[in-house]
C-alpha beads as a LAMMPS data file, in Angstrom:
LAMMPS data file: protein, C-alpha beads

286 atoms
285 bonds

1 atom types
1 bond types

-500.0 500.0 xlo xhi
-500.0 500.0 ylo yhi
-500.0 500.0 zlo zhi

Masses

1 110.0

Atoms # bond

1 1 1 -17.184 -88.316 256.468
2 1 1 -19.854 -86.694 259.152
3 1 1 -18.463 -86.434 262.756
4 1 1 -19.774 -84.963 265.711
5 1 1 -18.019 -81.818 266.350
6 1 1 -16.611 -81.234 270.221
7 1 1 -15.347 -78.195 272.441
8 1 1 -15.522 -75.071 270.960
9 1 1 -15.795 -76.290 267.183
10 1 1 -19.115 -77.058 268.602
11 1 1 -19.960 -73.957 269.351
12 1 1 -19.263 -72.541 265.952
13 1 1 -20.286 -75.142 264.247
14 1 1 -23.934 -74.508 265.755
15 1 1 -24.095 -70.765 265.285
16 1 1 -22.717 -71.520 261.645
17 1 1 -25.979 -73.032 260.518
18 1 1 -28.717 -70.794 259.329
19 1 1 -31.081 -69.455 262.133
20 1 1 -34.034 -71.522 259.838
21 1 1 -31.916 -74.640 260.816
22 1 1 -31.891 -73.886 264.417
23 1 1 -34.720 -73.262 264.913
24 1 1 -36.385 -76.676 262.654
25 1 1 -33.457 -78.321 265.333
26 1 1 -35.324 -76.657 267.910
27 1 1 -39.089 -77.989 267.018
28 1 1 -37.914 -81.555 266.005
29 1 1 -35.794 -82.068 269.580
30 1 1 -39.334 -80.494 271.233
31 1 1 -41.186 -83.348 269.562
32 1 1 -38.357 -86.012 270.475
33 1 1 -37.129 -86.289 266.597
34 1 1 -33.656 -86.120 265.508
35 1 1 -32.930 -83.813 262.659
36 1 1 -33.200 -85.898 259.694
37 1 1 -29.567 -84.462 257.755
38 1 1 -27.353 -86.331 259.800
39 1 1 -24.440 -83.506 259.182
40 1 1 -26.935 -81.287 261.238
41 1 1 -28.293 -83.373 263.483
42 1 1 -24.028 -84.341 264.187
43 1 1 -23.745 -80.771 265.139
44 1 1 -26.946 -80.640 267.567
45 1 1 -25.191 -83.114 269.386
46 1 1 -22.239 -81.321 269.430
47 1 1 -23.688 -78.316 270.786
48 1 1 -26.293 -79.903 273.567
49 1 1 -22.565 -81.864 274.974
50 1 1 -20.801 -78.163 274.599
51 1 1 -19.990 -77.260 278.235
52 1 1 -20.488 -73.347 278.151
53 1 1 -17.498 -71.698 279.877
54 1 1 -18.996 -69.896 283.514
55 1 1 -20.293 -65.843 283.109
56 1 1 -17.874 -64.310 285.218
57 1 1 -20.991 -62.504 287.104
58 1 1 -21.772 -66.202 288.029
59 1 1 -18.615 -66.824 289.145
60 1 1 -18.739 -63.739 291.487
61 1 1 -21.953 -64.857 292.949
62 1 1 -20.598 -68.070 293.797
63 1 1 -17.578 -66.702 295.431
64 1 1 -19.578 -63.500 297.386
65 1 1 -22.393 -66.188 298.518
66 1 1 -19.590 -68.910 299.521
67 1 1 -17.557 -66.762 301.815
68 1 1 -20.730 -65.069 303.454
69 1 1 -22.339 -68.284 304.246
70 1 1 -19.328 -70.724 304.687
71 1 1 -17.172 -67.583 306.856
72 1 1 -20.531 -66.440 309.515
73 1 1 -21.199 -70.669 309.610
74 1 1 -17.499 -70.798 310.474
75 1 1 -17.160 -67.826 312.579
76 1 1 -20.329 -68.887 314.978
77 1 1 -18.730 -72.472 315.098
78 1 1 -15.188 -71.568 316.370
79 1 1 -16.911 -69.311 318.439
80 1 1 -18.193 -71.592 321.151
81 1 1 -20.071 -69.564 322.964
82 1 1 -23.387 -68.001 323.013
83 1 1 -25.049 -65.186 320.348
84 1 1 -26.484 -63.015 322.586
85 1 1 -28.505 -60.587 320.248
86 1 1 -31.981 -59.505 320.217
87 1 1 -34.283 -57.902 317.508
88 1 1 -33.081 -56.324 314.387
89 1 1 -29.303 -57.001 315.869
90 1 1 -29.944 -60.947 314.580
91 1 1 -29.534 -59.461 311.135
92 1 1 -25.732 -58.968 311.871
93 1 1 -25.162 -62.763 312.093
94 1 1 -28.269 -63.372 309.987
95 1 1 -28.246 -60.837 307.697
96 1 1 -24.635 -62.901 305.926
97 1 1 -25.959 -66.312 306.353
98 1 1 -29.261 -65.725 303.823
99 1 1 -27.746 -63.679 301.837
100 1 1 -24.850 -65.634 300.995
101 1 1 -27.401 -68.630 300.868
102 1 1 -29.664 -67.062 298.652
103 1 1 -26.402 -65.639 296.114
104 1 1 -25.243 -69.592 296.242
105 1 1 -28.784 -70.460 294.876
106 1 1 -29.225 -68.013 292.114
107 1 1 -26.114 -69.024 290.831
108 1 1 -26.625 -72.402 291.200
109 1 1 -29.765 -72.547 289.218
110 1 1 -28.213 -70.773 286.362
111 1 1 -27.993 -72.767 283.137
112 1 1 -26.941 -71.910 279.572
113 1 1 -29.993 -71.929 277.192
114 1 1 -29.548 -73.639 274.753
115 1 1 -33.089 -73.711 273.078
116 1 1 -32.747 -77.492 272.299
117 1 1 -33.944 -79.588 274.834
118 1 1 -31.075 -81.996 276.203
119 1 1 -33.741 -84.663 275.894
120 1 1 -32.793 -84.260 272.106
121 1 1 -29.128 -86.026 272.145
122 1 1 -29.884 -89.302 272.090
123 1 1 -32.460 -89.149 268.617
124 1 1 -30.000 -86.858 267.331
125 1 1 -26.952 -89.474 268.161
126 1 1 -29.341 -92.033 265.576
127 1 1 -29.820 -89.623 263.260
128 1 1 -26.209 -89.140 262.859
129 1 1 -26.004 -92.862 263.028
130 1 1 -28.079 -93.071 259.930
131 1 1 -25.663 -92.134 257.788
132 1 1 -22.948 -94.349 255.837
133 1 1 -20.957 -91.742 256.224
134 1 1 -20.660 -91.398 259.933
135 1 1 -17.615 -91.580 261.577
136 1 1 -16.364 -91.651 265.188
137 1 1 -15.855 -88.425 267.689
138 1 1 -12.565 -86.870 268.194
139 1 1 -11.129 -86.569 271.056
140 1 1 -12.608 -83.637 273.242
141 1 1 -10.184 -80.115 272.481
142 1 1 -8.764 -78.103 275.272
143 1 1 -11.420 -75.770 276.817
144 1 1 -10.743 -72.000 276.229
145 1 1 -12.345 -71.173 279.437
146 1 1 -10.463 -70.289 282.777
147 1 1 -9.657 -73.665 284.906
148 1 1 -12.751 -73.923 287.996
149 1 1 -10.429 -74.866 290.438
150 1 1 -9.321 -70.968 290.570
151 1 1 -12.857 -70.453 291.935
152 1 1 -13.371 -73.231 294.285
153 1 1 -10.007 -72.037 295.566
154 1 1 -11.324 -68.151 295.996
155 1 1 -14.366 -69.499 297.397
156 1 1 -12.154 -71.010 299.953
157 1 1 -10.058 -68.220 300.578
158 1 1 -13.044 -65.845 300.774
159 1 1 -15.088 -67.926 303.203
160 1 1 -11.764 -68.430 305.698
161 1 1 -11.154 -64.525 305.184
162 1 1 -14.912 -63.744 306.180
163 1 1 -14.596 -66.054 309.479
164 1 1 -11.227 -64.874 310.298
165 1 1 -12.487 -61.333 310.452
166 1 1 -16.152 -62.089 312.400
167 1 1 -14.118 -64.275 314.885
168 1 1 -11.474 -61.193 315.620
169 1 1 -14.009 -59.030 316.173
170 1 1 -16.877 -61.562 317.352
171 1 1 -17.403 -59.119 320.394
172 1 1 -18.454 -56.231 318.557
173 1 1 -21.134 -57.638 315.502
174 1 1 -22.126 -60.708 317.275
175 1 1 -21.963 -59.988 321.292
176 1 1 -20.661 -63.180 322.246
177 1 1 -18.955 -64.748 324.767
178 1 1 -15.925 -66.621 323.708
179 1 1 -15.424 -70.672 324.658
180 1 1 -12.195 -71.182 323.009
181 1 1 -11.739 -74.665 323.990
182 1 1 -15.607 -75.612 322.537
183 1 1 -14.849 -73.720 319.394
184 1 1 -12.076 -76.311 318.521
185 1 1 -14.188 -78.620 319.729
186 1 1 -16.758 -77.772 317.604
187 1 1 -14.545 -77.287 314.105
188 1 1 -13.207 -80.783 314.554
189 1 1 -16.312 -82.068 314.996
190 1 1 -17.931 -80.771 312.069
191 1 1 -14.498 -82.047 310.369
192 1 1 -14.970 -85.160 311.279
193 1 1 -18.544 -85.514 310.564
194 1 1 -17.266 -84.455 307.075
195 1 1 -15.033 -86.938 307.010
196 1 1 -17.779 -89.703 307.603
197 1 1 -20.184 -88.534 305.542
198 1 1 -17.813 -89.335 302.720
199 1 1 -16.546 -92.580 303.570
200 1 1 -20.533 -93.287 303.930
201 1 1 -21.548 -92.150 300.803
202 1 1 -17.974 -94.064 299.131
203 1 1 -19.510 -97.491 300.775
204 1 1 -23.123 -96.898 300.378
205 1 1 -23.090 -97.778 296.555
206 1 1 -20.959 -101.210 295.521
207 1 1 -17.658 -99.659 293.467
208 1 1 -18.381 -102.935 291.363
209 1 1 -21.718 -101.592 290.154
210 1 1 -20.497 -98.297 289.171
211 1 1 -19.637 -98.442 285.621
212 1 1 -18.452 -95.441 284.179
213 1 1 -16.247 -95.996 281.447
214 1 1 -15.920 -97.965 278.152
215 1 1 -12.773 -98.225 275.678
216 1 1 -12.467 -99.302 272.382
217 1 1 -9.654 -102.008 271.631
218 1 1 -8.512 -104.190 269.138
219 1 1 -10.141 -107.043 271.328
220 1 1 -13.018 -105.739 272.357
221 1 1 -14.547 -103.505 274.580
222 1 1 -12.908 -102.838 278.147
223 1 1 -15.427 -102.293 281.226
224 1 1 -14.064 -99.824 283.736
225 1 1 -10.434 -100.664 282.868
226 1 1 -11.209 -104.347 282.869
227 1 1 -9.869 -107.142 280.652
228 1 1 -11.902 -106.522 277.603
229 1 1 -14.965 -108.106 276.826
230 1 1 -14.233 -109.757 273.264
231 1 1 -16.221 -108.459 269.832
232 1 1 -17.518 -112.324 269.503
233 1 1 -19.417 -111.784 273.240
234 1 1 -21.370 -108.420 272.385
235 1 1 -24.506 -109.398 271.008
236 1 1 -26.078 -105.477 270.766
237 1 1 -25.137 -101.825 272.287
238 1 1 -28.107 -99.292 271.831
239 1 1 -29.143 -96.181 273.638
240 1 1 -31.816 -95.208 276.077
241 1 1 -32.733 -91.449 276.941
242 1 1 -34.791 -89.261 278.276
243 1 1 -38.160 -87.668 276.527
244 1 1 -40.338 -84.850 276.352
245 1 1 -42.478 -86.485 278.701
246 1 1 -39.885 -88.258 280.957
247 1 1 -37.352 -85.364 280.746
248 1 1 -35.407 -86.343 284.061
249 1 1 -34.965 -90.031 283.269
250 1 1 -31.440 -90.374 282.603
251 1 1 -29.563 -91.272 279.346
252 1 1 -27.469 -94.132 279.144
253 1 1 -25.537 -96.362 276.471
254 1 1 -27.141 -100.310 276.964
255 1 1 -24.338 -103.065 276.111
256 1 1 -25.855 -106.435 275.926
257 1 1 -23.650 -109.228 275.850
258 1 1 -24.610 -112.891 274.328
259 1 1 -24.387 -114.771 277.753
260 1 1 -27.498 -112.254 278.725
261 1 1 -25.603 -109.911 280.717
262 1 1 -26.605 -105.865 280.400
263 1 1 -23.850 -103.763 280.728
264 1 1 -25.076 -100.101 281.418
265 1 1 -23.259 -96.728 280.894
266 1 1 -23.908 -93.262 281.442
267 1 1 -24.594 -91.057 278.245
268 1 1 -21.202 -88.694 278.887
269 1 1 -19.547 -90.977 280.613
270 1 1 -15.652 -91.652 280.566
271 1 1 -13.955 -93.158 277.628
272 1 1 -15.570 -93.804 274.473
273 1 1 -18.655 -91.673 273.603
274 1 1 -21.677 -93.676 272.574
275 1 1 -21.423 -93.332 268.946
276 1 1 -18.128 -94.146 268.968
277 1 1 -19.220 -97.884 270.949
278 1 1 -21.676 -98.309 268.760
279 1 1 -20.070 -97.931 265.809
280 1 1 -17.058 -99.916 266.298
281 1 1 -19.741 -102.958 267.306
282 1 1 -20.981 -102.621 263.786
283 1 1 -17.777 -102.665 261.838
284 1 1 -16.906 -105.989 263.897
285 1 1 -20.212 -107.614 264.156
286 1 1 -20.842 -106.945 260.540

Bonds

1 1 1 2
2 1 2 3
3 1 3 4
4 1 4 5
5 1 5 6
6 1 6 7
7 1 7 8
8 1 8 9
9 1 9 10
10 1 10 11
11 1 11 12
12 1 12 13
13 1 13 14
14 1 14 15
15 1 15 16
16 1 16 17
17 1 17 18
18 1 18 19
19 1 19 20
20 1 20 21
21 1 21 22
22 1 22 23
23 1 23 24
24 1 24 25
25 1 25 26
26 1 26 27
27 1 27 28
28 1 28 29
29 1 29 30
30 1 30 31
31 1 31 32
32 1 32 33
33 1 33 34
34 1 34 35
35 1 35 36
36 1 36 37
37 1 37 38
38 1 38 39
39 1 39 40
40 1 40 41
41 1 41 42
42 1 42 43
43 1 43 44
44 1 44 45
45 1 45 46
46 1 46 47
47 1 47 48
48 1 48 49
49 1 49 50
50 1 50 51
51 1 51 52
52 1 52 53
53 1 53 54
54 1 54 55
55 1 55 56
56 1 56 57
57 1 57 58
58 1 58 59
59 1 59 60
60 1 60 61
61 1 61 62
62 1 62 63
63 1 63 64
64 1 64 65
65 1 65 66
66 1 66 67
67 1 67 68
68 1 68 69
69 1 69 70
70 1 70 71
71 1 71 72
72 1 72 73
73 1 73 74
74 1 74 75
75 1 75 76
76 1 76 77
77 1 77 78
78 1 78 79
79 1 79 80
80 1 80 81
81 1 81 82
82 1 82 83
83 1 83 84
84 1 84 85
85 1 85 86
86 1 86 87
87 1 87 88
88 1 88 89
89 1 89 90
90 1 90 91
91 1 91 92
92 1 92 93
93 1 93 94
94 1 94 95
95 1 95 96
96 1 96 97
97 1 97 98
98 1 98 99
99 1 99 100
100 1 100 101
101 1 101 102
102 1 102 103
103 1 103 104
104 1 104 105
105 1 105 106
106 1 106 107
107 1 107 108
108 1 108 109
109 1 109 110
110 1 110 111
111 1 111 112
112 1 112 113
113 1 113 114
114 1 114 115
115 1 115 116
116 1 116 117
117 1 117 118
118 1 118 119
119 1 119 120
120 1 120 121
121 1 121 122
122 1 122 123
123 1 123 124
124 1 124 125
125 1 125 126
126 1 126 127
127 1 127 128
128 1 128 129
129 1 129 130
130 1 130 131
131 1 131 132
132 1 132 133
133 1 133 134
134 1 134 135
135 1 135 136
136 1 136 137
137 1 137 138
138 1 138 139
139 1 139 140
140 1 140 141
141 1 141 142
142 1 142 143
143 1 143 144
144 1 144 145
145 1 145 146
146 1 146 147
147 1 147 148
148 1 148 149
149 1 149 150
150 1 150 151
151 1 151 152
152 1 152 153
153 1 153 154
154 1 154 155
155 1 155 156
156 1 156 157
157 1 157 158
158 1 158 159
159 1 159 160
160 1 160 161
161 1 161 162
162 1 162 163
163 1 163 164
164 1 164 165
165 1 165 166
166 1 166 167
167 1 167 168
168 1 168 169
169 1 169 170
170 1 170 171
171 1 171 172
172 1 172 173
173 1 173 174
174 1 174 175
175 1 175 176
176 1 176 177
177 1 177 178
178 1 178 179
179 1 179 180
180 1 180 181
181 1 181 182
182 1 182 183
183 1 183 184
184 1 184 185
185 1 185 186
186 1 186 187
187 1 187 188
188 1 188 189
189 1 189 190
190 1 190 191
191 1 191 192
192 1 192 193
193 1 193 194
194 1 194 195
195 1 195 196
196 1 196 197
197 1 197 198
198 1 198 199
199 1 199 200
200 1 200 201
201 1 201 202
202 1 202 203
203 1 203 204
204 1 204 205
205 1 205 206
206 1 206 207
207 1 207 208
208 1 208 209
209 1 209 210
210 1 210 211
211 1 211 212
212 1 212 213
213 1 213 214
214 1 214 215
215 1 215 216
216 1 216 217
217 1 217 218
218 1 218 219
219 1 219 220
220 1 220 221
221 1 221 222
222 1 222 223
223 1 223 224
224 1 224 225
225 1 225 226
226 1 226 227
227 1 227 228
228 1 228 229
229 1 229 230
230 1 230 231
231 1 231 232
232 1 232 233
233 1 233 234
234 1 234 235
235 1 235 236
236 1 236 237
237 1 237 238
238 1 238 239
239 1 239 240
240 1 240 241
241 1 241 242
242 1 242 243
243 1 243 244
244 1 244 245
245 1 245 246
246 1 246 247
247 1 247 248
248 1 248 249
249 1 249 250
250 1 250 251
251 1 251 252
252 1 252 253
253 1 253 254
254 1 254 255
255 1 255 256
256 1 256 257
257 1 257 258
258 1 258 259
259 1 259 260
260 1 260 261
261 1 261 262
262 1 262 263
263 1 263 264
264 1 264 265
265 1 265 266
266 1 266 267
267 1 267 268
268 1 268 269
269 1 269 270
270 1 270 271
271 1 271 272
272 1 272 273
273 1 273 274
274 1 274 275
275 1 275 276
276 1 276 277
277 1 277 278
278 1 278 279
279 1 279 280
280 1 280 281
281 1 281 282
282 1 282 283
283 1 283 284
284 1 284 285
285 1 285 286
Protein backbone atom coordinates (compact mmCIF):
# COMPACT_ATOMS: atom_id res chain seq x y z
CA UNK A 1 0.00 0.00 0.00
CA UNK A 2 1.29 3.79 -0.95
CA UNK A 3 0.31 6.47 1.67
CA UNK A 4 1.14 9.91 1.98
CA UNK A 5 3.62 10.29 4.64
CA UNK A 6 2.86 13.26 7.46
CA UNK A 7 4.91 15.24 10.23
CA UNK A 8 8.29 14.54 10.40
CA UNK A 9 8.21 11.07 8.45
CA UNK A 10 7.71 13.59 5.80
CA UNK A 11 10.59 15.15 6.17
CA UNK A 12 12.72 12.08 5.95
CA UNK A 13 10.91 10.53 3.70
CA UNK A 14 11.77 13.51 1.18
CA UNK A 15 15.46 13.81 1.90
CA UNK A 16 15.48 9.86 1.60
CA UNK A 17 14.96 9.95 -2.13
CA UNK A 18 17.89 10.43 -4.38
CA UNK A 19 18.83 14.15 -5.10
CA UNK A 20 18.04 12.98 -9.13
CA UNK A 21 14.44 12.42 -7.75
CA UNK A 22 14.17 15.75 -6.22
CA UNK A 23 15.15 17.49 -8.38
CA UNK A 24 12.84 15.57 -11.62
CA UNK A 25 10.02 16.45 -8.50
CA UNK A 26 11.24 19.82 -8.77
CA UNK A 27 10.91 20.36 -12.81
CA UNK A 28 7.60 18.35 -13.12
CA UNK A 29 5.76 20.56 -10.07
CA UNK A 30 7.44 23.79 -12.19
CA UNK A 31 5.54 22.57 -15.23
CA UNK A 32 2.26 21.74 -13.12
CA UNK A 33 2.82 17.72 -13.51
CA UNK A 34 2.64 15.33 -10.77
CA UNK A 35 5.46 12.89 -10.52
CA UNK A 36 4.34 9.99 -12.41
CA UNK A 37 5.56 7.00 -9.49
CA UNK A 38 2.83 7.57 -7.29
CA UNK A 39 5.14 6.29 -4.14
CA UNK A 40 7.13 9.56 -5.00
CA UNK A 41 4.80 11.76 -5.97
CA UNK A 42 2.92 10.44 -2.19
CA UNK A 43 5.98 11.79 -0.61
CA UNK A 44 6.03 15.32 -2.54
CA UNK A 45 2.88 15.77 -1.00
CA UNK A 46 4.03 14.89 2.14
CA UNK A 47 6.76 17.23 2.17
CA UNK A 48 4.99 20.52 0.43
CA UNK A 49 2.07 19.87 3.71
CA UNK A 50 5.35 19.45 6.17
CA UNK A 51 5.07 22.51 8.46
CA UNK A 52 8.88 23.32 9.07
CA UNK A 53 9.43 23.90 12.81
CA UNK A 54 10.42 28.08 13.30
CA UNK A 55 14.59 28.97 13.12
CA UNK A 56 15.03 30.11 16.46
CA UNK A 57 16.80 33.41 14.87
CA UNK A 58 13.19 33.91 13.49
CA UNK A 59 11.73 33.48 16.53
CA UNK A 60 14.03 36.16 18.12
CA UNK A 61 13.17 38.61 15.48
CA UNK A 62 9.65 38.24 16.11
CA UNK A 63 9.95 38.67 19.77
CA UNK A 64 12.81 41.81 19.58
CA UNK A 65 10.48 43.53 16.75
CA UNK A 66 7.12 42.78 18.85
CA UNK A 67 8.16 44.35 22.09
CA UNK A 68 9.90 47.43 20.33
CA UNK A 69 6.94 48.25 18.30
CA UNK A 70 3.96 46.95 20.46
CA UNK A 71 5.95 48.54 24.04
CA UNK A 72 6.92 52.51 22.33
CA UNK A 73 3.02 52.14 20.60
CA UNK A 74 1.99 51.34 24.17
CA UNK A 75 4.17 53.59 26.06
CA UNK A 76 3.10 56.87 23.82
CA UNK A 77 -0.62 55.68 24.29
CA UNK A 78 -0.76 55.49 28.16
CA UNK A 79 1.13 58.45 28.00
CA UNK A 80 -1.52 61.01 27.21
CA UNK A 81 0.25 63.76 26.76
CA UNK A 82 2.32 65.46 24.26
CA UNK A 83 6.00 64.27 22.59
CA UNK A 84 7.71 67.25 22.72
CA UNK A 85 11.01 66.43 20.75
CA UNK A 86 12.67 68.05 17.94
CA UNK A 87 15.34 66.87 15.35
CA UNK A 88 17.46 63.86 15.72
CA UNK A 89 15.73 63.49 19.44
CA UNK A 90 12.47 61.92 17.31
CA UNK A 91 14.73 58.94 16.83
CA UNK A 92 14.30 58.09 20.62
CA UNK A 93 10.55 57.38 20.16
CA UNK A 94 11.11 56.70 16.46
CA UNK A 95 14.12 55.09 16.35
CA UNK A 96 11.99 51.64 18.35
CA UNK A 97 8.89 51.98 16.39
CA UNK A 98 10.74 51.21 12.69
CA UNK A 99 12.93 49.16 13.88
CA UNK A 100 10.78 46.86 15.61
CA UNK A 101 8.45 47.29 12.47
CA UNK A 102 10.95 46.53 10.08
CA UNK A 103 12.38 43.16 12.46
CA UNK A 104 8.40 42.10 12.44
CA UNK A 105 8.60 42.21 8.56
CA UNK A 106 11.74 40.36 7.84
CA UNK A 107 10.56 37.73 9.86
CA UNK A 108 7.36 37.69 8.61
CA UNK A 109 8.34 37.21 5.05
CA UNK A 110 10.50 34.32 5.89
CA UNK A 111 9.45 31.01 4.36
CA UNK A 112 11.03 27.54 4.24
CA UNK A 113 12.22 26.69 0.65
CA UNK A 114 11.18 24.03 -0.31
CA UNK A 115 12.21 24.01 -4.09
CA UNK A 116 8.79 22.51 -5.11
CA UNK A 117 6.34 24.90 -5.83
CA UNK A 118 3.17 24.50 -3.45
CA UNK A 119 1.22 24.88 -6.67
CA UNK A 120 2.45 21.17 -7.09
CA UNK A 121 0.10 19.37 -4.30
CA UNK A 122 -2.84 19.06 -5.90
CA UNK A 123 -1.28 17.07 -9.41
CA UNK A 124 0.78 15.30 -7.06
CA UNK A 125 -2.47 14.31 -4.76
CA UNK A 126 -3.76 12.55 -8.54
CA UNK A 127 -0.76 11.11 -9.14
CA UNK A 128 -0.86 9.33 -5.94
CA UNK A 129 -4.46 8.74 -6.72
CA UNK A 130 -3.44 6.81 -9.75
CA UNK A 131 -2.42 4.05 -8.12
CA UNK A 132 -4.48 0.79 -7.02
CA UNK A 133 -2.48 0.76 -4.39
CA UNK A 134 -3.22 4.00 -2.69
CA UNK A 135 -4.39 4.17 0.57
CA UNK A 136 -5.66 6.85 2.98
CA UNK A 137 -3.38 9.43 5.23
CA UNK A 138 -2.65 8.78 8.77
CA UNK A 139 -3.41 10.78 11.17
CA UNK A 140 -0.96 13.86 11.46
CA UNK A 141 2.14 12.78 14.31
CA UNK A 142 3.02 15.03 17.14
CA UNK A 143 5.29 17.92 15.98
CA UNK A 144 8.89 17.77 17.41
CA UNK A 145 9.10 21.45 17.38
CA UNK A 146 8.69 23.79 20.51
CA UNK A 147 4.77 24.76 21.07
CA UNK A 148 4.26 28.77 19.37
CA UNK A 149 2.28 29.81 22.06
CA UNK A 150 5.72 30.14 24.17
CA UNK A 151 6.49 32.93 21.66
CA UNK A 152 3.32 34.75 21.29
CA UNK A 153 3.49 34.70 25.08
CA UNK A 154 7.28 36.31 25.14
CA UNK A 155 6.19 38.60 22.57
CA UNK A 156 3.66 39.69 25.05
CA UNK A 157 5.75 39.85 27.91
CA UNK A 158 8.48 41.69 25.98
CA UNK A 159 6.23 44.35 24.47
CA UNK A 160 4.47 45.09 28.19
CA UNK A 161 8.19 45.06 29.63
CA UNK A 162 9.35 47.66 26.86
CA UNK A 163 6.21 50.06 27.70
CA UNK A 164 6.49 49.59 31.32
CA UNK A 165 10.03 50.87 31.24
CA UNK A 166 9.46 54.01 28.47
CA UNK A 167 6.34 54.99 30.58
CA UNK A 168 8.57 55.08 34.05
CA UNK A 169 10.93 57.01 32.60
CA UNK A 170 8.74 58.82 29.77
CA UNK A 171 10.33 62.18 31.08
CA UNK A 172 13.75 61.48 30.28
CA UNK A 173 13.73 59.64 26.40
CA UNK A 174 10.53 61.09 25.31
CA UNK A 175 10.10 64.73 27.11
CA UNK A 176 6.58 64.48 27.74
CA UNK A 177 4.11 65.74 29.74
CA UNK A 178 2.07 63.21 31.53
CA UNK A 179 -2.11 63.14 31.20
CA UNK A 180 -2.74 60.23 33.34
CA UNK A 181 -6.38 60.30 33.14
CA UNK A 182 -6.17 60.46 28.91
CA UNK A 183 -3.67 57.67 28.96
CA UNK A 184 -6.39 55.28 30.40
CA UNK A 185 -8.51 56.84 28.32
CA UNK A 186 -6.67 56.17 25.49
CA UNK A 187 -5.66 52.21 26.33
CA UNK A 188 -9.33 51.44 26.71
CA UNK A 189 -10.10 52.90 23.76
CA UNK A 190 -7.79 51.20 21.61
CA UNK A 191 -9.16 48.03 23.70
CA UNK A 192 -12.26 48.49 22.75
CA UNK A 193 -11.75 49.28 19.21
CA UNK A 194 -10.04 45.83 19.37
CA UNK A 195 -12.78 44.40 20.65
CA UNK A 196 -15.05 45.59 17.66
CA UNK A 197 -12.94 44.97 15.09
CA UNK A 198 -13.37 41.32 15.96
CA UNK A 199 -16.90 40.98 16.50
CA UNK A 200 -16.94 42.85 12.88
CA UNK A 201 -14.83 40.68 11.16
CA UNK A 202 -16.84 37.36 13.20
CA UNK A 203 -20.24 38.87 11.49
CA UNK A 204 -18.91 40.13 8.29
CA UNK A 205 -18.72 36.56 6.69
CA UNK A 206 -22.07 34.14 7.26
CA UNK A 207 -20.65 31.20 9.88
CA UNK A 208 -23.05 29.06 7.57
CA UNK A 209 -20.84 29.61 4.53
CA UNK A 210 -17.68 28.80 6.17
CA UNK A 211 -17.02 25.25 5.61
CA UNK A 212 -14.01 23.99 6.97
CA UNK A 213 -14.19 20.54 7.78
CA UNK A 214 -15.22 17.12 6.34
CA UNK A 215 -15.37 13.55 8.17
CA UNK A 216 -15.56 10.30 6.94
CA UNK A 217 -18.42 7.98 8.43
CA UNK A 218 -20.02 4.90 7.93
CA UNK A 219 -23.01 7.03 6.49
CA UNK A 220 -21.53 9.38 4.67
CA UNK A 221 -19.74 12.39 4.73
CA UNK A 222 -20.38 15.01 7.67
CA UNK A 223 -20.23 18.90 6.70
CA UNK A 224 -18.83 21.00 9.50
CA UNK A 225 -20.05 18.56 12.18
CA UNK A 226 -23.39 18.24 10.48
CA UNK A 227 -25.68 15.22 10.09
CA UNK A 228 -23.90 13.46 7.35
CA UNK A 229 -24.62 13.77 3.90
CA UNK A 230 -25.35 10.00 2.80
CA UNK A 231 -22.83 8.00 0.15
CA UNK A 232 -26.16 7.57 -2.19
CA UNK A 233 -26.31 11.79 -2.38
CA UNK A 234 -22.55 12.43 -3.50
CA UNK A 235 -22.52 12.34 -7.06
CA UNK A 236 -18.46 13.47 -7.46
CA UNK A 237 -15.60 15.07 -5.06
CA UNK A 238 -12.54 16.35 -7.17
CA UNK A 239 -9.90 18.93 -6.58
CA UNK A 240 -9.15 22.39 -7.80
CA UNK A 241 -5.66 24.20 -7.27
CA UNK A 242 -3.58 26.64 -8.01
CA UNK A 243 -0.98 26.76 -11.20
CA UNK A 244 2.12 28.01 -12.42
CA UNK A 245 0.33 30.71 -13.93
CA UNK A 246 -2.43 31.33 -11.29
CA UNK A 247 -0.10 30.59 -8.31
CA UNK A 248 -2.27 32.56 -5.65
CA UNK A 249 -5.63 31.03 -6.56
CA UNK A 250 -6.41 28.90 -3.76
CA UNK A 251 -6.73 25.05 -3.52
CA UNK A 252 -9.76 23.50 -2.52
CA UNK A 253 -11.49 19.92 -2.39
CA UNK A 254 -15.07 20.34 -4.73
CA UNK A 255 -17.95 17.93 -3.30
CA UNK A 256 -20.81 17.81 -5.65
CA UNK A 257 -23.83 16.33 -4.49
CA UNK A 258 -26.71 14.74 -6.91
CA UNK A 259 -29.45 17.37 -5.99
CA UNK A 260 -26.77 19.98 -7.71
CA UNK A 261 -25.44 21.37 -4.65
CA UNK A 262 -21.34 22.21 -4.54
CA UNK A 263 -19.95 21.72 -1.39
CA UNK A 264 -16.45 23.49 -1.22
CA UNK A 265 -13.45 22.85 1.14
CA UNK A 266 -10.21 24.21 1.72
CA UNK A 267 -7.13 22.03 0.56
CA UNK A 268 -5.69 21.60 4.46
CA UNK A 269 -8.62 22.05 5.93
CA UNK A 270 -9.96 20.26 9.19
CA UNK A 271 -10.90 16.67 9.22
CA UNK A 272 -10.36 14.42 6.46
CA UNK A 273 -7.54 15.31 3.99
CA UNK A 274 -8.61 15.30 0.37
CA UNK A 275 -7.34 12.02 -0.63
CA UNK A 276 -8.72 10.52 2.09
CA UNK A 277 -12.59 12.09 0.81
CA UNK A 278 -11.95 11.09 -2.29
CA UNK A 279 -11.09 7.86 -1.83
CA UNK A 280 -13.65 6.69 0.48
CA UNK A 281 -16.31 8.18 -2.38
CA UNK A 282 -14.81 5.61 -4.67
CA UNK A 283 -14.91 2.53 -2.54
CA UNK A 284 -18.77 3.42 -1.94
CA UNK A 285 -19.77 4.75 -5.23
CA UNK A 286 -18.04 1.91 -6.92
Amino acid sequence: MVTIPVGPAAHDAWYALPEEVRAEARRLGEADQGHPDPAVAAVVVGWLRYEQPWPWWRNLMLIAGTSLFLGMALALIAVGGTVQTHGLANLLWAGPILGGAALVIAAGRWTARKGVPAWAEVPNILSFLSSPQAGPTGDEEPSRSRPRYLTLLAMAVGSVAVAAFIFRRSGLPLHTQLDRPKGWLNLFGVAGSLVLVGFWRRLRVPQAAELRRADIMPAGISFDGNPPVAWADVEDIGLVGPSAATPHVKGGVHCRLRDGTLVALPLRGEGAPPENLILAAAAHLA
